[in-house]
Every structure is written in C-alpha cells, then in structure tokens.
Gaussian input, Z-matrix of N, CA and C with variables (Angstrom, degrees):
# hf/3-21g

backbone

0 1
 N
 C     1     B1
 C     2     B2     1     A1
 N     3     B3     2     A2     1     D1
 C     4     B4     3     A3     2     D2
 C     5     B5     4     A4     3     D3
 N     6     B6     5     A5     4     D4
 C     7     B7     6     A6     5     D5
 C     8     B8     7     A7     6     D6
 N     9     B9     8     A8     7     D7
 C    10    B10     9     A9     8     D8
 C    11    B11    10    A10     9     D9
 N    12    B12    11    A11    10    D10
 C    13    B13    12    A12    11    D11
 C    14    B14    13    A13    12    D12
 N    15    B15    14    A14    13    D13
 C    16    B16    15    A15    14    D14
 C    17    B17    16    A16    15    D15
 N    18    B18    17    A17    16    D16
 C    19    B19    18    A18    17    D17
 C    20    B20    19    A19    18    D18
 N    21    B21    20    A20    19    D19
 C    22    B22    21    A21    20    D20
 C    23    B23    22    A22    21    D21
 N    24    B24    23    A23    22    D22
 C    25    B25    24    A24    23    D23
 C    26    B26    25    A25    24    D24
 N    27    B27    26    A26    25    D25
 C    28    B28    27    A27    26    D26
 C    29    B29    28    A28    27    D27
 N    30    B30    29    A29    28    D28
 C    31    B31    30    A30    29    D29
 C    32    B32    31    A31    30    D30
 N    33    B33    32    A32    31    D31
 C    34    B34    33    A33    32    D32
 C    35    B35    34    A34    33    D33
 N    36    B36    35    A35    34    D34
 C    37    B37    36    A36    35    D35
 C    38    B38    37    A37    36    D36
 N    39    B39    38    A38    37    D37
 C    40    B40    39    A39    38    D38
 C    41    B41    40    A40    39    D39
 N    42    B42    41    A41    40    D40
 C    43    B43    42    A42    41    D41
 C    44    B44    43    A43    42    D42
 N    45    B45    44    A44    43    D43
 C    46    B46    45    A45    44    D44
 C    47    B47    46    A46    45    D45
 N    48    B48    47    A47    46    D46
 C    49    B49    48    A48    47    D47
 C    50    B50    49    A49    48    D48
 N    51    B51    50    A50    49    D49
 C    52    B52    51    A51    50    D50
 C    53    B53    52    A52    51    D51
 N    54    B54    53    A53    52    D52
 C    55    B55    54    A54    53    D53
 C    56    B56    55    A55    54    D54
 N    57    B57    56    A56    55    D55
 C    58    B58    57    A57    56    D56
 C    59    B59    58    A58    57    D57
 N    60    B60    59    A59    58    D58
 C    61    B61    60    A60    59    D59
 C    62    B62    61    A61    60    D60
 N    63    B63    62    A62    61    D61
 C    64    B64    63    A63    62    D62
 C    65    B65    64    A64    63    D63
 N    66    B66    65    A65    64    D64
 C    67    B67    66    A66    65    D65
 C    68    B68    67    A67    66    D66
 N    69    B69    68    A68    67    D67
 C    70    B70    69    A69    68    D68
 C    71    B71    70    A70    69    D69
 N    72    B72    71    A71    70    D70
 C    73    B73    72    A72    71    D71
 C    74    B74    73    A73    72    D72
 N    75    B75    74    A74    73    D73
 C    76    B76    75    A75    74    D74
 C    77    B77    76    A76    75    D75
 N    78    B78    77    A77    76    D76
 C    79    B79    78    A78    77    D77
 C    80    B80    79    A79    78    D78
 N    81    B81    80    A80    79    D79
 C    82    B82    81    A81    80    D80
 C    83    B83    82    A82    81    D81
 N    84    B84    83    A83    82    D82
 C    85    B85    84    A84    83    D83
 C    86    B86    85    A85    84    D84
 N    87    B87    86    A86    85    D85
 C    88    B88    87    A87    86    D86
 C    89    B89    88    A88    87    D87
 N    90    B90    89    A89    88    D88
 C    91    B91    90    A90    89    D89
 C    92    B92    91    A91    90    D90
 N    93    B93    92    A92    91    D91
 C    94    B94    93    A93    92    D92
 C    95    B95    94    A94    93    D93
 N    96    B96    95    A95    94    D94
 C    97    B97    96    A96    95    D95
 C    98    B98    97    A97    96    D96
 N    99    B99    98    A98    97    D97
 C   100   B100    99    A99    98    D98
 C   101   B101   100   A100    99    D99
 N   102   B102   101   A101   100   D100
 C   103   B103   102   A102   101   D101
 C   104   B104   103   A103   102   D102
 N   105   B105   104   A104   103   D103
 C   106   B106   105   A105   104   D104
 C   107   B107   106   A106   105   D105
 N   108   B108   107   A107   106   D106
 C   109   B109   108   A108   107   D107
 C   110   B110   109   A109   108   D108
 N   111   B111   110   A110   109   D109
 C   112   B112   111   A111   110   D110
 C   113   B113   112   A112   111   D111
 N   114   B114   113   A113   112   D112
 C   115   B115   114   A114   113   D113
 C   116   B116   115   A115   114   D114
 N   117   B117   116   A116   115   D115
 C   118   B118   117   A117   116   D116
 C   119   B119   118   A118   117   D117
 N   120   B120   119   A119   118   D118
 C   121   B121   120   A120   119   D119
 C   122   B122   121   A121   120   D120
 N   123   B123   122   A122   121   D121
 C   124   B124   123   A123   122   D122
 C   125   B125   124   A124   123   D123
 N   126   B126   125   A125   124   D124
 C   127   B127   126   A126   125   D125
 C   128   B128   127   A127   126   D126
 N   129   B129   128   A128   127   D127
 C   130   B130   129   A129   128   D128
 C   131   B131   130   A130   129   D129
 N   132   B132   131   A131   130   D130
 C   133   B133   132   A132   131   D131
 C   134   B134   133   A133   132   D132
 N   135   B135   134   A134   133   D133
 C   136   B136   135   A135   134   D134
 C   137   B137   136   A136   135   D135
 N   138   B138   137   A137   136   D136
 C   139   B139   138   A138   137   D137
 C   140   B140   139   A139   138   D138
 N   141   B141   140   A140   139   D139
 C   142   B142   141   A141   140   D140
 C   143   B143   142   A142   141   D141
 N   144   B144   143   A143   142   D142
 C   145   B145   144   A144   143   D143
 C   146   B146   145   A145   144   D144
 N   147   B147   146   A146   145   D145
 C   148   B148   147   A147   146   D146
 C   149   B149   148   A148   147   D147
 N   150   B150   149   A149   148   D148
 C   151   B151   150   A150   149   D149
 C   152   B152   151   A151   150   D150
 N   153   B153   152   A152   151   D151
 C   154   B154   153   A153   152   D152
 C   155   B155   154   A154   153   D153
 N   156   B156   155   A155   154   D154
 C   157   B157   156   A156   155   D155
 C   158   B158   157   A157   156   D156
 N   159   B159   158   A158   157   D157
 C   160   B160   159   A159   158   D158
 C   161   B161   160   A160   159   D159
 N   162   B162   161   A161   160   D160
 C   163   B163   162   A162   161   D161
 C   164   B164   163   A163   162   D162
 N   165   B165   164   A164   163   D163
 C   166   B166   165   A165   164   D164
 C   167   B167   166   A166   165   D165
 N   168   B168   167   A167   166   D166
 C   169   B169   168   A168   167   D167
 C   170   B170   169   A169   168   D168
 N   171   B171   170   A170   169   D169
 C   172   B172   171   A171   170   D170
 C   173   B173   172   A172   171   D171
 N   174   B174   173   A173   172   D172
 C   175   B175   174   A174   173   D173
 C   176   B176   175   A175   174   D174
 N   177   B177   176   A176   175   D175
 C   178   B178   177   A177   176   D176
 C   179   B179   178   A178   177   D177
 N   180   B180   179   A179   178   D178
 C   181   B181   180   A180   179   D179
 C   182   B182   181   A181   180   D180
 N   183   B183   182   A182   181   D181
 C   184   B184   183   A183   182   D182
 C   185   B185   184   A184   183   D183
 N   186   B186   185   A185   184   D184
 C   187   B187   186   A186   185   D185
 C   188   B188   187   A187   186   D186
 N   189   B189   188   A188   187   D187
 C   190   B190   189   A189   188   D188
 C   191   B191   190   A190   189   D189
 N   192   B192   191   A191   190   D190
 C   193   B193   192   A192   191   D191
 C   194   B194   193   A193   192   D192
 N   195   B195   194   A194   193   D193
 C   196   B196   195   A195   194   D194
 C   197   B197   196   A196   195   D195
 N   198   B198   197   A197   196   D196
 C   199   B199   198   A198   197   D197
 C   200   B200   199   A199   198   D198
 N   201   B201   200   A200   199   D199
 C   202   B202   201   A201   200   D200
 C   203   B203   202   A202   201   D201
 N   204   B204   203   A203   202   D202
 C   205   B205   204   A204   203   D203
 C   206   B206   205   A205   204   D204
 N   207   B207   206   A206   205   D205
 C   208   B208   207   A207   206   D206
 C   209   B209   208   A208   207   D207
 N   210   B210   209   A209   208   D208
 C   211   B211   210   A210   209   D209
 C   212   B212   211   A211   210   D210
 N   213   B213   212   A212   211   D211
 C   214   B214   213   A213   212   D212
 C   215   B215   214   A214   213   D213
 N   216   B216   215   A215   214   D214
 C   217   B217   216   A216   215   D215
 C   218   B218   217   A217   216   D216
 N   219   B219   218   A218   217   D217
 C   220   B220   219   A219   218   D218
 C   221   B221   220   A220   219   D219
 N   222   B222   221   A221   220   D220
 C   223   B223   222   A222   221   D221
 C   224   B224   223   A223   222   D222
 N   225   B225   224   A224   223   D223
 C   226   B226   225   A225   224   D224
 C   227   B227   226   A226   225   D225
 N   228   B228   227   A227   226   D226
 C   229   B229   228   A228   227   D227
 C   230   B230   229   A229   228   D228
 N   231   B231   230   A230   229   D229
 C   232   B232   231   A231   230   D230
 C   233   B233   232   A232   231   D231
 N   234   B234   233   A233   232   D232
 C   235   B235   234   A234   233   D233
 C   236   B236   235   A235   234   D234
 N   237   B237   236   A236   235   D235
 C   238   B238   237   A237   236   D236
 C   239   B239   238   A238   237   D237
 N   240   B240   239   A239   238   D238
 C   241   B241   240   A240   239   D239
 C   242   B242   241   A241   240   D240
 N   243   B243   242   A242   241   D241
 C   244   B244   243   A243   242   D242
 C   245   B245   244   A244   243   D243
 N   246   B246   245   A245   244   D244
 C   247   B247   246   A246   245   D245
 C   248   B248   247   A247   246   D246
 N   249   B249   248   A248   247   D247
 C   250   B250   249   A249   248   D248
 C   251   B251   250   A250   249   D249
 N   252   B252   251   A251   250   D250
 C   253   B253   252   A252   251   D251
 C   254   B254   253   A253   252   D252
 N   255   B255   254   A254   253   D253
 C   256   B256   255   A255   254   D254
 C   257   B257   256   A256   255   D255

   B1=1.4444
   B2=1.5277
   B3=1.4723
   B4=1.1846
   B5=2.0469
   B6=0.9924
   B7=1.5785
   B8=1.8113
   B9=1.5521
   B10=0.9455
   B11=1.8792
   B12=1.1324
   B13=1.4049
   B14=1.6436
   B15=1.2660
   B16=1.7594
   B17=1.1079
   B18=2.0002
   B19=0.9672
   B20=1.4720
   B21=1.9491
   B22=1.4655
   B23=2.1563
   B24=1.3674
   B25=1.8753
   B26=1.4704
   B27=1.9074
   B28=1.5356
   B29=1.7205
   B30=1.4312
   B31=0.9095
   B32=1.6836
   B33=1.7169
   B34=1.0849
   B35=1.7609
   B36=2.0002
   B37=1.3835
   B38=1.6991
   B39=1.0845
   B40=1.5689
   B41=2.0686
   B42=1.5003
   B43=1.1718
   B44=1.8709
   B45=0.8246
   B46=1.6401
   B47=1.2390
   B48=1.0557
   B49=2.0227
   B50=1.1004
   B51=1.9863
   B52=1.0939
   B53=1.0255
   B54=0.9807
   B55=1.5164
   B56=1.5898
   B57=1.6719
   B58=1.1789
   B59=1.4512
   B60=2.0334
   B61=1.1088
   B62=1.5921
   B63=1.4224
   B64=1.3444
   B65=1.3944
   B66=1.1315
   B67=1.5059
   B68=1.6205
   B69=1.3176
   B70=1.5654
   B71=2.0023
   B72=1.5881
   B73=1.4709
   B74=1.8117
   B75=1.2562
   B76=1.1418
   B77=1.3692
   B78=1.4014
   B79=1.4556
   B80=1.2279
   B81=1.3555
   B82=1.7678
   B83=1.6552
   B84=1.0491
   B85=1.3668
   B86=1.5619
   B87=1.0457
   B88=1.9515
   B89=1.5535
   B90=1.7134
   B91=1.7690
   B92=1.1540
   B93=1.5398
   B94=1.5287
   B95=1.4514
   B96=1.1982
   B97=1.6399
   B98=1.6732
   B99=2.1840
   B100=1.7730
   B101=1.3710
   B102=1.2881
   B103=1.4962
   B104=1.7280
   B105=1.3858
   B106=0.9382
   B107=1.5735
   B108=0.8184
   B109=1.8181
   B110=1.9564
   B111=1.1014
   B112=1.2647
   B113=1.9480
   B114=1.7137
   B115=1.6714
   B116=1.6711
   B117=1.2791
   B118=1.8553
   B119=1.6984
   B120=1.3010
   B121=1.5483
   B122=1.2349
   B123=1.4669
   B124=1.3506
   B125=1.7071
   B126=1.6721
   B127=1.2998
   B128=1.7740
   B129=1.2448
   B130=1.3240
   B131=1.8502
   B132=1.4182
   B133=1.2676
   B134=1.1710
   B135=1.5150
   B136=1.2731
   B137=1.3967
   B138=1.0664
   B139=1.6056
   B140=1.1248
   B141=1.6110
   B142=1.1148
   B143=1.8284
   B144=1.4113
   B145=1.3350
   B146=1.7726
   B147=1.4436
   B148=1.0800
   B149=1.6768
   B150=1.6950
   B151=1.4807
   B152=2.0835
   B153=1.5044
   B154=1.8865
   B155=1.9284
   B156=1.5394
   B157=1.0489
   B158=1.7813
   B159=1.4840
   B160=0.8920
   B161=1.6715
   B162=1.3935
   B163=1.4188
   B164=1.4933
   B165=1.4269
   B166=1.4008
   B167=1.4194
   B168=1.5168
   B169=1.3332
   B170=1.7351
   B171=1.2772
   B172=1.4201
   B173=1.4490
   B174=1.6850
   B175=1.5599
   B176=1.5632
   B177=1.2492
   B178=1.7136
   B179=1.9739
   B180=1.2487
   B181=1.2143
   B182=1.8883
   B183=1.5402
   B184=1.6628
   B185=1.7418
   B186=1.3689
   B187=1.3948
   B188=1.5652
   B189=1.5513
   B190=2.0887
   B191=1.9970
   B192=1.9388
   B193=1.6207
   B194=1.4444
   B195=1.7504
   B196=1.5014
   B197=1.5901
   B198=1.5303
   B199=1.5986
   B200=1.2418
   B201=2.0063
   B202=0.8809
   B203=1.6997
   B204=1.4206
   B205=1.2683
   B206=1.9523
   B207=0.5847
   B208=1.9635
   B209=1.5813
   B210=1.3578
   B211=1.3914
   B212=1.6503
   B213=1.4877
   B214=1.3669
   B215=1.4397
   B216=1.7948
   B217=1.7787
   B218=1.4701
   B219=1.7413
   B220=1.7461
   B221=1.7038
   B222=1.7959
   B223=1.6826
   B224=1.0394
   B225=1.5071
   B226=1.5279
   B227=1.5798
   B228=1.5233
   B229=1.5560
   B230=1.4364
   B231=1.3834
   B232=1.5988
   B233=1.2520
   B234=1.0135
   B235=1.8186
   B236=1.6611
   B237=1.5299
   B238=1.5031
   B239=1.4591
   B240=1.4350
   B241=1.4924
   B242=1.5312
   B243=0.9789
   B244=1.1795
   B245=2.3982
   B246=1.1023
   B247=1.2040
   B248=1.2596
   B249=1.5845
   B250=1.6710
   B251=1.3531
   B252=1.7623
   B253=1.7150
   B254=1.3567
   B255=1.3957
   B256=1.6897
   B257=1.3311
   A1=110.49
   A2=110.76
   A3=107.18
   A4=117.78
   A5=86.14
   A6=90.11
   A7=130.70
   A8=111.96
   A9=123.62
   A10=132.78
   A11=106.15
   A12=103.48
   A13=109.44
   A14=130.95
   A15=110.28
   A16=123.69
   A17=125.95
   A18=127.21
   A19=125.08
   A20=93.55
   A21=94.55
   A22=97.28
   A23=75.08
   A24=77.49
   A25=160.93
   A26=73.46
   A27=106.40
   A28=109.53
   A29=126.94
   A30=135.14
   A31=121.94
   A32=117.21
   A33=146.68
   A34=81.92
   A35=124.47
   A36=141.03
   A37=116.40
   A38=88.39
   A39=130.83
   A40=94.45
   A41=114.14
   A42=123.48
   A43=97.20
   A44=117.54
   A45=129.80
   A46=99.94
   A47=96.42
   A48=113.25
   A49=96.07
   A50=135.53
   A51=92.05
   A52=176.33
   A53=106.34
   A54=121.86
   A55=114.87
   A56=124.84
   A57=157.58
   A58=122.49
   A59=109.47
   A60=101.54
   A61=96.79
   A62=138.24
   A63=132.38
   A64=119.20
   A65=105.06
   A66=134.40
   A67=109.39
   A68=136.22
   A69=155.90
   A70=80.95
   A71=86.73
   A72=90.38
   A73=116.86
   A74=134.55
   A75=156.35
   A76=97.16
   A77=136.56
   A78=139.26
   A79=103.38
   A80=107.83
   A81=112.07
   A82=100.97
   A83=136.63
   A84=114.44
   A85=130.78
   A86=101.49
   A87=102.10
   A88=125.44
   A89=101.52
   A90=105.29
   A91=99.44
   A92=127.75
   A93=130.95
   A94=116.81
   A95=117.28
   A96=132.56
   A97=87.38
   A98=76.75
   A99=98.14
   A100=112.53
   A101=117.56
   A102=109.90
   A103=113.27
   A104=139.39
   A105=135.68
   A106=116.02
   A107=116.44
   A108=141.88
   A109=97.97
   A110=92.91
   A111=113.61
   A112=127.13
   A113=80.47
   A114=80.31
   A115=132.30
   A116=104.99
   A117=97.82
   A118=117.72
   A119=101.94
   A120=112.42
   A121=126.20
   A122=116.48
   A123=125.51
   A124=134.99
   A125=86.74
   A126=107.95
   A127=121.75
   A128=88.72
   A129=107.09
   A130=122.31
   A131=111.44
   A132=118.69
   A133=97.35
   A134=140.58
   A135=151.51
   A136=78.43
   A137=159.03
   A138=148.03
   A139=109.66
   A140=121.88
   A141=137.82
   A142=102.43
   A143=122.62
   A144=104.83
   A145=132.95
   A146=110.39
   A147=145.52
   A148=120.78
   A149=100.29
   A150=129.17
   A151=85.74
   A152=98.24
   A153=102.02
   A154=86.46
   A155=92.41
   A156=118.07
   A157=110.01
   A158=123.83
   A159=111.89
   A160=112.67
   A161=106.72
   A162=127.78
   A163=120.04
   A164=93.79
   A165=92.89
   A166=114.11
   A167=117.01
   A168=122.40
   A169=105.66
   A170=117.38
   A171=122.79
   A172=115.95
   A173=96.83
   A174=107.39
   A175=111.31
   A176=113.95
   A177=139.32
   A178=88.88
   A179=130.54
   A180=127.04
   A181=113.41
   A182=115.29
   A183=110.69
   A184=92.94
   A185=116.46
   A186=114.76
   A187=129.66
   A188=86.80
   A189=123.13
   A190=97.68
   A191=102.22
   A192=102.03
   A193=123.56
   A194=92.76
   A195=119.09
   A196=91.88
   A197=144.24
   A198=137.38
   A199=102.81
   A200=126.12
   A201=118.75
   A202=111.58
   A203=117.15
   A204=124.35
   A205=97.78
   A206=94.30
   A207=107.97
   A208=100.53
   A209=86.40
   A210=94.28
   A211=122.19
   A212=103.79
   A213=96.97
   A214=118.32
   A215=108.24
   A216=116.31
   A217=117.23
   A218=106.39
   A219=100.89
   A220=126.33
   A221=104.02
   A222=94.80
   A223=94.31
   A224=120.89
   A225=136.53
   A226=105.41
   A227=124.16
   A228=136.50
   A229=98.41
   A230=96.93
   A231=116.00
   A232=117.96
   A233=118.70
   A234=122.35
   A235=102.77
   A236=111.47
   A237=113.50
   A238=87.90
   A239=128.28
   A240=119.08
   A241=148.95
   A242=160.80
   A243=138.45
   A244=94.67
   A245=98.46
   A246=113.90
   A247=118.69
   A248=100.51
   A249=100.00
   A250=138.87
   A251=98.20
   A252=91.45
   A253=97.26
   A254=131.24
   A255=116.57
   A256=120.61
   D1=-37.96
   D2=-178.10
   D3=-72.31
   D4=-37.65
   D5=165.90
   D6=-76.01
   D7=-15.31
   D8=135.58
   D9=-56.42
   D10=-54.96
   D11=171.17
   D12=-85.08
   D13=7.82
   D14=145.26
   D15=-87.87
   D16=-30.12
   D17=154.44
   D18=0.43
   D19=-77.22
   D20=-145.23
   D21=-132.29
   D22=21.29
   D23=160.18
   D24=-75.81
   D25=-0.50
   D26=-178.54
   D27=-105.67
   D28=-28.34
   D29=-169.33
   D30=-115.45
   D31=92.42
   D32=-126.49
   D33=-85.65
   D34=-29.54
   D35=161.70
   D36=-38.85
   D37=-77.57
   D38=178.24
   D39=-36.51
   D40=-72.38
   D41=-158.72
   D42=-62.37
   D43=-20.75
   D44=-177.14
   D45=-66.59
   D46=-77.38
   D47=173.88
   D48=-35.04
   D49=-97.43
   D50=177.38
   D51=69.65
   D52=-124.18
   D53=-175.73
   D54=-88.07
   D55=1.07
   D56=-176.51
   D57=-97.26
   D58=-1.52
   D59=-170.44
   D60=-157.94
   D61=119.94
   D62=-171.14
   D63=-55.44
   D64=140.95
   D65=-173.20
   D66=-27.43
   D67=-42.30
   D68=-156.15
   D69=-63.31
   D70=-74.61
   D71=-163.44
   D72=-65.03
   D73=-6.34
   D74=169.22
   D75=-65.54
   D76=-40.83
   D77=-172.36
   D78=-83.24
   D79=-55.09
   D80=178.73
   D81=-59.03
   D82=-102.30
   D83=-178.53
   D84=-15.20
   D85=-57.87
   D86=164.03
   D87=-41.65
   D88=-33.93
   D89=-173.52
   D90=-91.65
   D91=-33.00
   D92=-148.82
   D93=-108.41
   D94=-16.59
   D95=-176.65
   D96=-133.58
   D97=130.71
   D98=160.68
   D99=-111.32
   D100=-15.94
   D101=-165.39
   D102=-90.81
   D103=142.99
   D104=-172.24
   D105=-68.93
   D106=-25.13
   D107=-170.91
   D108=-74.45
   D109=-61.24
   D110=-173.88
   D111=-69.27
   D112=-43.55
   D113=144.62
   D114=-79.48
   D115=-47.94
   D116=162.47
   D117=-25.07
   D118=-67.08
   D119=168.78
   D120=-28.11
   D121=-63.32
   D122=163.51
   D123=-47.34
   D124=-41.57
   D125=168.55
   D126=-51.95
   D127=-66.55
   D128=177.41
   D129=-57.09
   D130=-15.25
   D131=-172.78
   D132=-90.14
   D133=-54.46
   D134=-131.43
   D135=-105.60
   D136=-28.50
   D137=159.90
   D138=-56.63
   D139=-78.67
   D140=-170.36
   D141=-53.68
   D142=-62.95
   D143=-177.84
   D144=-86.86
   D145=0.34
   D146=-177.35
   D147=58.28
   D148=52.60
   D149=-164.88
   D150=-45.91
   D151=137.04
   D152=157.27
   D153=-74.05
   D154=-175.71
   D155=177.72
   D156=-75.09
   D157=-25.34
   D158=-169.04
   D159=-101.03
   D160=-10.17
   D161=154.78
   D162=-44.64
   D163=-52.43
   D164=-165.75
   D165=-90.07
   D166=-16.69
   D167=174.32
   D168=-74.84
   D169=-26.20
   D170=159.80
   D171=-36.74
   D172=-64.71
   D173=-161.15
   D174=-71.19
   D175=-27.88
   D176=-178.28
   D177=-64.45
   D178=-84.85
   D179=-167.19
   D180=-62.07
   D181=-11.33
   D182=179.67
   D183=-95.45
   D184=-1.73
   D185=179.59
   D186=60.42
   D187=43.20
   D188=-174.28
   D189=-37.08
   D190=-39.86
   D191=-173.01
   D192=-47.07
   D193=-54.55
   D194=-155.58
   D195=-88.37
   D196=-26.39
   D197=160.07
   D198=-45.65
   D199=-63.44
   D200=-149.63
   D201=-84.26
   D202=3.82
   D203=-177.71
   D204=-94.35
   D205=-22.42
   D206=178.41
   D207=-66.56
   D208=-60.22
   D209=-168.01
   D210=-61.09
   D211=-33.58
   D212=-176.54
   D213=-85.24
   D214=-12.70
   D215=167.52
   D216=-69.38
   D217=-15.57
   D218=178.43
   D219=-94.46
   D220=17.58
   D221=-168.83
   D222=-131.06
   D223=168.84
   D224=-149.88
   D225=-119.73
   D226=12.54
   D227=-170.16
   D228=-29.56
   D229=-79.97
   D230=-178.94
   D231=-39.66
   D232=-15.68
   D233=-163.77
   D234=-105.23
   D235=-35.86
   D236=-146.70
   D237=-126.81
   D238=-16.03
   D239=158.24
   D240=-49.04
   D241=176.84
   D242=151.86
   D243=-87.00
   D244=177.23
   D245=-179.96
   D246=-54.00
   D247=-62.75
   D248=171.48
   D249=-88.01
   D250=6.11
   D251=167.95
   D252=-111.40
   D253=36.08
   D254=159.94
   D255=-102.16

C-alpha cells in the first residue's frame, strides 16, 4: 500500500486511472513498469480496452508502450490532415 500511495500521489491523472481499473492489474503495473509515462499508458489502456490481467501482462512483456511510441513517431496525421480531424 505504501508503495502504491508513492506511486501515484503526485499525479491527481494517474489517481483517476486508478481507480478505473481492479486492483490485480494495479499490482501488475506497480511490479512491472518503472517509468511514469509508461505507466499512464498502461493505465489508460487497461481502462479504455478493459485488458484482464493476463492481457496486460502480455502487452507489458511484448513492450505494447515502446510499439505504440514508434508508432506514433512514424505517421504524417498532423501534416496530411486537415486541422480538425487531427
């Protein structure tokens, strides 16, 4: 608990998330991700797509963060979009 509440005591984001996703996977992110960036990510996936626990420990060891950070440095949205659909 205590390493849970240093986690995410700074980040008013973070504590939302959270609280948005059962406890199982809250541990797995806590043991398995150090970086703050990188946990958001996780966070935010396992909410939004409603990763099980063994999903997400999947996506955590195929390294789902660092793909989807690749991925978003290789496309031209912003460039080749109009304004309001980027």
């Amino acid at each position: 608990m205590r390493q849970f509440c240093h986690y995410y005591q700074a980040g008013e984001k973070l504590q939302q998330l959270v609280a948005e996703i059962p406890w199982g996977q809250n541990l797995t992110i806590m043991s398995k991700v150090k970086e703050p960036e990188e946990r958001e990510y996780y966070l935010k996936s396992t909410a939004e797509m409603g990763w099980s626990r063994n999903v997400l420990l999947h996506q955590i060891k195929s390294d789902a963060y660092q793909r989807h950070q690749l991925a978003n440095k290789q496309h031209n949205f912003d460039k080749a979009l109009p304004a309001h659909l980027a």
